[in-house]
C-alpha positions in Angstrom: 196.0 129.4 181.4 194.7 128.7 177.7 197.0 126.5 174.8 195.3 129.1 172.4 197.7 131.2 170.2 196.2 134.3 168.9 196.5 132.7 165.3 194.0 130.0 166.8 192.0 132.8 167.9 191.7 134.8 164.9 191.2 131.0 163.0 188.3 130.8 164.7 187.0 134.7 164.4 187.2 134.3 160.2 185.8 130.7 160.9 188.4 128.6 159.5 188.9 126.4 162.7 187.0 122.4 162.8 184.4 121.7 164.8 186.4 120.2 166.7 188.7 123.3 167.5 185.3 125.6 167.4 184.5 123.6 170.7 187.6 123.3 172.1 188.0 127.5 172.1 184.4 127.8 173.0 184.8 125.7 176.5 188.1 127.1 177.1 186.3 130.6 176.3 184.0 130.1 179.1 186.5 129.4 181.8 189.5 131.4 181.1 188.9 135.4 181.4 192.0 136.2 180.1 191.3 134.4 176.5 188.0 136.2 176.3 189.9 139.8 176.9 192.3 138.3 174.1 189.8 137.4 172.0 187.6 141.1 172.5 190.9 142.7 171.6 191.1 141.0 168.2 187.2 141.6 167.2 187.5 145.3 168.3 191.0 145.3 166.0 189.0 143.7 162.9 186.3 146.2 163.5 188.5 148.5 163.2 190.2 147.4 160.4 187.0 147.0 158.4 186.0 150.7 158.6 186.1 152.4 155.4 189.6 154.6 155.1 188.4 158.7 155.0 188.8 160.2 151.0 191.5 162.5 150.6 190.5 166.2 150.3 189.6 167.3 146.6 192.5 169.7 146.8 195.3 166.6 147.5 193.7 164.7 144.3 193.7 167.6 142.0 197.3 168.4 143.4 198.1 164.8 142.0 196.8 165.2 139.0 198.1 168.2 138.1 201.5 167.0 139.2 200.8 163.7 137.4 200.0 165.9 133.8 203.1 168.2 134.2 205.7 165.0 134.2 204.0 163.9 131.0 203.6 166.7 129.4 207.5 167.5 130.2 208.6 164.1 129.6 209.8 163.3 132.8 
């Protein structure tokens, strides 16, 4: 059973932890199985969060922007 909180964890993943801590997660890394599944979780969740969001279709933008002109225009 690890001390580590998943705030520790994710400290560690954007390397913002001491040395001191950076050891402490790394030992306790290679003897509890359940902190490295915690830990695989959060990397796969940044991953995910660091791919790019898709573009709206062309049609949604110009929908916008046409929207967007018609309240000025109309002085709403």
């Amino acid at each position: 059973m690890s001390i580590f909180t998943q705030e520790d964890l994710l400290l560690y993943l954007y390397k913002e932890t001491s040395p001191e801590q950076n050891a402490a997660i790394e030992a306790a890394l290679m003897q509890d199985w359940s902190l490295r599944e915690k830990i695989t979780i959060l990397q796969e969740s940044i991953k995910e969060l660091e791919q790019p969001l898709e573009s709206p279709r062309m049609e949604v933008v110009l929908n916008v922007l046409n929207y967007a002109r018609e309240a000025v225009e109309t002085g709403a």
